[in-house]
C-alpha positions, 0 to 999 in steps of 0.5 A, spaced: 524 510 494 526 504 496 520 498 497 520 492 502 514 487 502 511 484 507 509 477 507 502 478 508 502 483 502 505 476 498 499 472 502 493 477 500 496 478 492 496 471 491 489 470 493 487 477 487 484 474 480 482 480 478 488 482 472 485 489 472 487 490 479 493 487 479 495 490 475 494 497 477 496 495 483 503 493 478 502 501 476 502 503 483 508 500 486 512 503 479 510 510 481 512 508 488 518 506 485 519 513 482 517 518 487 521 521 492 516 523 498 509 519 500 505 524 499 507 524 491 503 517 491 497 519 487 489 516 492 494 517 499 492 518 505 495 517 512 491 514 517 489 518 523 492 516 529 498 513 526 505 516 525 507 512 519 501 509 517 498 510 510 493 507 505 492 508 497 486 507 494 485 503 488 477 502 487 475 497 492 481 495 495 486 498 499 494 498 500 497 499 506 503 503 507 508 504 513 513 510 511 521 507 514 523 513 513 524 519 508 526 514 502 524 507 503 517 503 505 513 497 506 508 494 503 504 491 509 497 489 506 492 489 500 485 488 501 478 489 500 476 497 504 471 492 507 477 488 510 483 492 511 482 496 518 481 490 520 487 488 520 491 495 518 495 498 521 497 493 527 
């Protein structure tokens, strides 16, 4: 699948210390790297209302994903579950 990301996913990167998390977060965007449909992505989740909108699951933090189409997404936001409706999807 093919990944486009977003500069507010760069921005709420860099603002994680926590290496574990980052690098889960590097483990999930291999696997989305290798899968063909979205909804092979392990803790994914489509977001209620939104066609194209989706949200995986990674402990406390969320990562939203909107689907271009069949074979290419965007990464659009890392954050915490406290924060992440707040300001996904747009």
């Amino acid at each position: 699948m093919i990944i486009r990301i977003e500069r507010y996913f760069d921005k709420d990167v860099s603002k994680i210390r926590n290496k574990k998390l980052l690098q889960e977060l590097r483990n999930i965007i291999s696997v989305i790297e290798d899968v063909d449909f979205i909804h092979e992505i392990p803790h994914t989740k489509k977001i209620e209302g939104y066609k194209s909108y989706y949200r995986v699951k990674l402990g406390d933090y969320r990562l939203g994903i909107e689907k271009v189409s069949n074979q290419e997404v965007k990464l659009i936001r890392f954050l915490h579950r406290k924060e992440i409706y707040r300001y996904f999807p747009r």
